[in-house]
MARKOLDO-502180 format. One line per field, with one value per atom (N, C-alpha, C): residue number from 1; residue in one letter; chain; atom name; y negated, z, x negated. Coordinates in steps of 0.05 Angstrom, whole numbers. Layout:
<recs>
nr: (NUM, ...)
rest: (a, ...)
kette: (A, ...)
atom: (CA, ...)
north: (Y, ...)
up: (Z, ...)
east: (X, ...)
</recs>
This chain:
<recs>
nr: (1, 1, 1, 2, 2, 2, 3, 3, 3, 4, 4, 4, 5, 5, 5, 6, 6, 6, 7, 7, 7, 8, 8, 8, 9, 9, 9, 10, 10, 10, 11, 11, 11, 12, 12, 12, 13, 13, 13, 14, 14, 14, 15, 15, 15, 16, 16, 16, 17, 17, 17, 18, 18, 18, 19, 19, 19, 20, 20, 20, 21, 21, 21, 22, 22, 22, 23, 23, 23, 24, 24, 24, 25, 25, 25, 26, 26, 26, 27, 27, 27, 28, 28, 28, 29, 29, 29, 30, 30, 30, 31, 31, 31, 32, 32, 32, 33, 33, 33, 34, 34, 34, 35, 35, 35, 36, 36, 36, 37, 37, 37, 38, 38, 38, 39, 39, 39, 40, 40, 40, 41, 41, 41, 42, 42, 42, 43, 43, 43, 44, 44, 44, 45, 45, 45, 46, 46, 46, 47, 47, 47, 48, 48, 48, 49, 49, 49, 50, 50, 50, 51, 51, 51, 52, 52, 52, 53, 53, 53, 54, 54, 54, 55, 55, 55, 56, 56, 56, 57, 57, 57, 58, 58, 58, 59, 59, 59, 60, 60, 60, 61, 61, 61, 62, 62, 62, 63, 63, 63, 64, 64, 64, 65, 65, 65, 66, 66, 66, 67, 67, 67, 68, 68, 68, 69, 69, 69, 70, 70, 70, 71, 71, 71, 72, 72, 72, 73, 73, 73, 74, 74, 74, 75, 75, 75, 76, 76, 76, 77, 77, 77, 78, 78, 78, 79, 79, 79, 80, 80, 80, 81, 81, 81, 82, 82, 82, 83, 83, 83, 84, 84, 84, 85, 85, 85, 86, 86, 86, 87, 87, 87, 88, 88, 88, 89, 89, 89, 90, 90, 90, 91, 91, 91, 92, 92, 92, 93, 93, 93, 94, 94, 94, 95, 95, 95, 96, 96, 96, 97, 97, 97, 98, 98, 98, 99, 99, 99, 100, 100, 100, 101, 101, 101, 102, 102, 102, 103, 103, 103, 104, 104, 104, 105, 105, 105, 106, 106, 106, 107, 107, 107, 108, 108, 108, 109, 109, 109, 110, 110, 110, 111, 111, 111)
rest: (x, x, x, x, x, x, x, x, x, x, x, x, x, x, x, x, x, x, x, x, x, x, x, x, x, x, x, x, x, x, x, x, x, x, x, x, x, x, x, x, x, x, x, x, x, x, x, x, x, x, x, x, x, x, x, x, x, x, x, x, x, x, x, x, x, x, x, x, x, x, x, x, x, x, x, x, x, x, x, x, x, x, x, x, x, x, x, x, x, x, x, x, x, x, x, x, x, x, x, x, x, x, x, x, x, x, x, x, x, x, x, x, x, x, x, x, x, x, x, x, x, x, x, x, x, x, x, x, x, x, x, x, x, x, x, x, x, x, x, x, x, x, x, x, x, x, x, x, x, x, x, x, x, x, x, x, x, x, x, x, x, x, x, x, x, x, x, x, x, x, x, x, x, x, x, x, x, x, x, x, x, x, x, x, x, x, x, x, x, x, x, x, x, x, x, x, x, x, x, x, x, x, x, x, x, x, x, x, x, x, x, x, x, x, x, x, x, x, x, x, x, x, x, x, x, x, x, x, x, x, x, x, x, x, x, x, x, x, x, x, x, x, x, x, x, x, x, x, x, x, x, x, x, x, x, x, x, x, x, x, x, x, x, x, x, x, x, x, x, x, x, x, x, x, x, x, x, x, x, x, x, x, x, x, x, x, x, x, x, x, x, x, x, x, x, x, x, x, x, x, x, x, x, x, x, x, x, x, x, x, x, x, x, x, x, x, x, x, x, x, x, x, x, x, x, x, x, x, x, x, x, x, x)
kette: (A, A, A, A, A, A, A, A, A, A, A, A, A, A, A, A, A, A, A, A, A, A, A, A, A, A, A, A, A, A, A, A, A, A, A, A, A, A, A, A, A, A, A, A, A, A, A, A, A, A, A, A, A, A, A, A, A, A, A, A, A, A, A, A, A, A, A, A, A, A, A, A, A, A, A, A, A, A, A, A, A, A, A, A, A, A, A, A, A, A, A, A, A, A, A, A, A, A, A, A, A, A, A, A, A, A, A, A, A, A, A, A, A, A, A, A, A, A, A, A, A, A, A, A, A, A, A, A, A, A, A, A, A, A, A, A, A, A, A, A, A, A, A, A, A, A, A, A, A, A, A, A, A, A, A, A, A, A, A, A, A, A, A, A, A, A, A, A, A, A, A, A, A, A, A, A, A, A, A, A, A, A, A, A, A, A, A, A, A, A, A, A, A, A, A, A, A, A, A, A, A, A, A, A, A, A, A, A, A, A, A, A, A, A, A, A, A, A, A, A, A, A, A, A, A, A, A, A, A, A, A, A, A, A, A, A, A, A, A, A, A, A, A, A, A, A, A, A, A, A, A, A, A, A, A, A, A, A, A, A, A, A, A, A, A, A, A, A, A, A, A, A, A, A, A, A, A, A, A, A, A, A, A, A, A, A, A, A, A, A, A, A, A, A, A, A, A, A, A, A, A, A, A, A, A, A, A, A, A, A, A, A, A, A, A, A, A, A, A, A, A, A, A, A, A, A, A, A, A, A, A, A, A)
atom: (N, CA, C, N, CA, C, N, CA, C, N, CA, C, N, CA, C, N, CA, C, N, CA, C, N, CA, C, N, CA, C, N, CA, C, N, CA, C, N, CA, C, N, CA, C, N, CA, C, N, CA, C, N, CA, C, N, CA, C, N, CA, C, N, CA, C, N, CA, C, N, CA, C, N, CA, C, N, CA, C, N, CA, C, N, CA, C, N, CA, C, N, CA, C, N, CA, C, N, CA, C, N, CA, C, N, CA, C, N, CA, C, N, CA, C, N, CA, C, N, CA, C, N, CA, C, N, CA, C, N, CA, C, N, CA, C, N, CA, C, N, CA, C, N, CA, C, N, CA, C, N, CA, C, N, CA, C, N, CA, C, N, CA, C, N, CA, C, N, CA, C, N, CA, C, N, CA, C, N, CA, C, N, CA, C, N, CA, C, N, CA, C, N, CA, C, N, CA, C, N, CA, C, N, CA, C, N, CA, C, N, CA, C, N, CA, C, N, CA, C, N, CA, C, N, CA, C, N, CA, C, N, CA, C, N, CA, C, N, CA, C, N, CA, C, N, CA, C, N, CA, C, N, CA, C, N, CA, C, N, CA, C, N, CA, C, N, CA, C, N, CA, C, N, CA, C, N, CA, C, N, CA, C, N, CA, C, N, CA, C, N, CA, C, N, CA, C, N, CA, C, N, CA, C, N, CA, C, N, CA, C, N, CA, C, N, CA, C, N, CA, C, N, CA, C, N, CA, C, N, CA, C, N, CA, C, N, CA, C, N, CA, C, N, CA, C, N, CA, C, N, CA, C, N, CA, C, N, CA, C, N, CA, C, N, CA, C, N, CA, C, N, CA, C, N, CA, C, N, CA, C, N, CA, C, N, CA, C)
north: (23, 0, -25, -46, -66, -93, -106, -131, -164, -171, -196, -225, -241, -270, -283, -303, -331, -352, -369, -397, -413, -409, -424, -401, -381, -360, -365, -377, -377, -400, -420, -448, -446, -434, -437, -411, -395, -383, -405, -421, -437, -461, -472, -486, -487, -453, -447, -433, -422, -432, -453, -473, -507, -514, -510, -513, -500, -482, -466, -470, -477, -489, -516, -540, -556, -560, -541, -538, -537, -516, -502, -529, -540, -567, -587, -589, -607, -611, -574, -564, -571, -567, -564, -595, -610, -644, -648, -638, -644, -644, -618, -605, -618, -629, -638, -675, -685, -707, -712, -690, -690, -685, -672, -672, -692, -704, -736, -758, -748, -774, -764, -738, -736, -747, -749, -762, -794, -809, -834, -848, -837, -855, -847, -834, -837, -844, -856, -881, -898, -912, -925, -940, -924, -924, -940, -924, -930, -952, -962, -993, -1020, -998, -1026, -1029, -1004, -1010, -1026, -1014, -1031, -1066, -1074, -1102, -1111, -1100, -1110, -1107, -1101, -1103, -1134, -1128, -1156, -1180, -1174, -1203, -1209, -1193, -1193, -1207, -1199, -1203, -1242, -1237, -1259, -1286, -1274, -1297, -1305, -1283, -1286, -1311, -1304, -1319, -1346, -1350, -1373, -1388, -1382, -1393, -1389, -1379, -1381, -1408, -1418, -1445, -1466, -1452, -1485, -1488, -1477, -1485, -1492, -1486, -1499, -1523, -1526, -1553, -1572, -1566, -1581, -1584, -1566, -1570, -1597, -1593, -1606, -1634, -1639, -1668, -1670, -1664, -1677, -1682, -1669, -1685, -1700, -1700, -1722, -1750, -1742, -1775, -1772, -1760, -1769, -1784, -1779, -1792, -1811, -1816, -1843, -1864, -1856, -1870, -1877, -1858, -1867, -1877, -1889, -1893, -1919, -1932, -1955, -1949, -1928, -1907, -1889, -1882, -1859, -1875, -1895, -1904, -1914, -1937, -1944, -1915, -1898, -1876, -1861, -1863, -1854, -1873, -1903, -1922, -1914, -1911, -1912, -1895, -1869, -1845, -1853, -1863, -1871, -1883, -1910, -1926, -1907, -1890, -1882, -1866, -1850, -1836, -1850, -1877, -1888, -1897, -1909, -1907, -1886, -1865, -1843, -1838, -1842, -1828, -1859, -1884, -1899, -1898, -1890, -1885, -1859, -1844, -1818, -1832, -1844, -1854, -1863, -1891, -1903, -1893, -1871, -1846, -1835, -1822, -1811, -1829, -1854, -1872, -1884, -1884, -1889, -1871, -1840, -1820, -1812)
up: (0, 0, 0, -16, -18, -19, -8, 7, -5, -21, -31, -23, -15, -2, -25, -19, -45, -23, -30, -22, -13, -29, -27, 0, -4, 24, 40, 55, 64, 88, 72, 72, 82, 76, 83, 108, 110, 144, 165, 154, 174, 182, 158, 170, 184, 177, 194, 223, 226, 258, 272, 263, 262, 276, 257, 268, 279, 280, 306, 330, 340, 354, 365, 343, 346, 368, 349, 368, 394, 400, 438, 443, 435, 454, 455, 436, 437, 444, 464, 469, 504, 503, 541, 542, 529, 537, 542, 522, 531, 555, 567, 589, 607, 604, 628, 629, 606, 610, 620, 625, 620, 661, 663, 690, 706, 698, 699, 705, 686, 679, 709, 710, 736, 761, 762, 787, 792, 766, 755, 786, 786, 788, 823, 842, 862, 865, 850, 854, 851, 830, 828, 861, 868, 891, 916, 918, 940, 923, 911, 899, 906, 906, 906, 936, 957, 975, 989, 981, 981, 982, 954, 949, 967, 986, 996, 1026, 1038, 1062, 1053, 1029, 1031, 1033, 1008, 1022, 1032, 1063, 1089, 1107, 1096, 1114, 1096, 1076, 1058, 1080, 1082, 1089, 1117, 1139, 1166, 1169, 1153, 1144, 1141, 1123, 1116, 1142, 1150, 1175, 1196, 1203, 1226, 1211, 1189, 1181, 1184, 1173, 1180, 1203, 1227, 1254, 1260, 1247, 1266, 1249, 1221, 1203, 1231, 1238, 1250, 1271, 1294, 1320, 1310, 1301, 1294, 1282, 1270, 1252, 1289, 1305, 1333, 1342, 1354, 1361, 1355, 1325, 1313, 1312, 1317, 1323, 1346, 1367, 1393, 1397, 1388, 1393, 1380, 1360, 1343, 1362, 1368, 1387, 1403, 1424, 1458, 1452, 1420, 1428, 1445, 1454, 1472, 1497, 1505, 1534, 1533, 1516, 1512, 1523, 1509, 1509, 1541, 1543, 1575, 1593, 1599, 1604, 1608, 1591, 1576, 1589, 1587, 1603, 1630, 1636, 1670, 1673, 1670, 1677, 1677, 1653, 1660, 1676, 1687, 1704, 1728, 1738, 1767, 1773, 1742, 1737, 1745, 1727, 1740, 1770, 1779, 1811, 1818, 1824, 1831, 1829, 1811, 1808, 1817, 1818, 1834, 1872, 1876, 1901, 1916, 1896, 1901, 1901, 1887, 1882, 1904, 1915, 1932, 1967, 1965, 1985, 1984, 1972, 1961, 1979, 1967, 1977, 2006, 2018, 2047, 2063, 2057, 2067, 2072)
east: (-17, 0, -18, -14, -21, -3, -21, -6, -20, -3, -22, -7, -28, -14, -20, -3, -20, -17, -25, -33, -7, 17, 41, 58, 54, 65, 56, 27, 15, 21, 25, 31, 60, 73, 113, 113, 93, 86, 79, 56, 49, 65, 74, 97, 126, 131, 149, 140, 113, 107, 106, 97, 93, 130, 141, 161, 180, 171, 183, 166, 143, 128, 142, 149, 160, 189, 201, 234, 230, 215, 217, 209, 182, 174, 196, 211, 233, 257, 257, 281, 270, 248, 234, 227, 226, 223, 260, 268, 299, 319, 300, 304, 299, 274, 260, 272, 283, 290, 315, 338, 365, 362, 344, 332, 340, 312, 304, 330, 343, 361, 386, 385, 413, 405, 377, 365, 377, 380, 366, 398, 421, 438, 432, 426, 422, 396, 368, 353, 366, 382, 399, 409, 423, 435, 417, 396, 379, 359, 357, 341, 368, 386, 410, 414, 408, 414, 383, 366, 338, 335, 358, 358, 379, 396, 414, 401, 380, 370, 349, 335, 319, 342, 370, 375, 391, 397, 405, 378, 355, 326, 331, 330, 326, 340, 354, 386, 381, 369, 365, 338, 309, 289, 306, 316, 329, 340, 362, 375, 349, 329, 314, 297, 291, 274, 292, 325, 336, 340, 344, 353, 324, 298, 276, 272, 271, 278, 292, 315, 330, 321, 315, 298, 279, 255, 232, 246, 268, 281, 293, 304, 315, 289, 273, 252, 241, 234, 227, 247, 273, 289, 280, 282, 276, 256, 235, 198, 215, 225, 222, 243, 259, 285, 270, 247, 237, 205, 196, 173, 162, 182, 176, 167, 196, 181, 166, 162, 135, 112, 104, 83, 78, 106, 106, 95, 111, 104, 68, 59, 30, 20, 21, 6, 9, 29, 39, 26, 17, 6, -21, -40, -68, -73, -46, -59, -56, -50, -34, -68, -76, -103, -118, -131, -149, -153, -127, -122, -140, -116, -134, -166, -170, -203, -216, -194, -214, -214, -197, -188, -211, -220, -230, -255, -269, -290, -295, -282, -283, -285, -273, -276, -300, -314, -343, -369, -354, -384, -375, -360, -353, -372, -363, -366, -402)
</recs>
């Protein structure tokens, strides 16, 4: 028995391994993406619940700047309203100081 190839048989073997090669890979990516994709809507899920803790965090940040915005703007009228007594104040206190440390002084060298 004899068995003769040519060049064109040869060629329509290899291309039909080729693509039969082809299919399975295209059948197991399919597989593997159809996978993939049943996952996709419970990440879904947990990225949305992800973005809904930042802006809960978002929103708390926020309100803790404006109530200290606001703290820091009252104080700041206050200084600006009492800087007549501030200062009175500030004086009154150095002078009562120097007293003192003259009073102490003056004790020192008695002694």
């Amino acid at each position: 028995m004899t068995f003769t190839i040519t060049l064109d048989s040869l060629l329509k073997t290899i291309l039909l391994v080729v693509a039969i090669v082809a299919v399975i890979i295209l059948i197991v990516l399919m597989i593997k993406i159809i996978k993939a994709l049943k996952s996709v809507p419970d990440t879904l899920d947990h990225v949305h619940g992800i973005i809904d803790n930042v802006e809960t965090i978002s929103d708390a940040g926020r309100n803790v700047v404006t109530s200290a915005s606001a703290a820091i703007a009252g104080i700041k009228q206050a200084t600006d309203e009492n800087r007549g007594p501030v200062r009175a104040a500030t004086s009154f206190v150095n002078a009562v100081t120097g007293l003192v440390t003259l009073v102490k002084s003056n004790n020192s060298k008695k002694k």
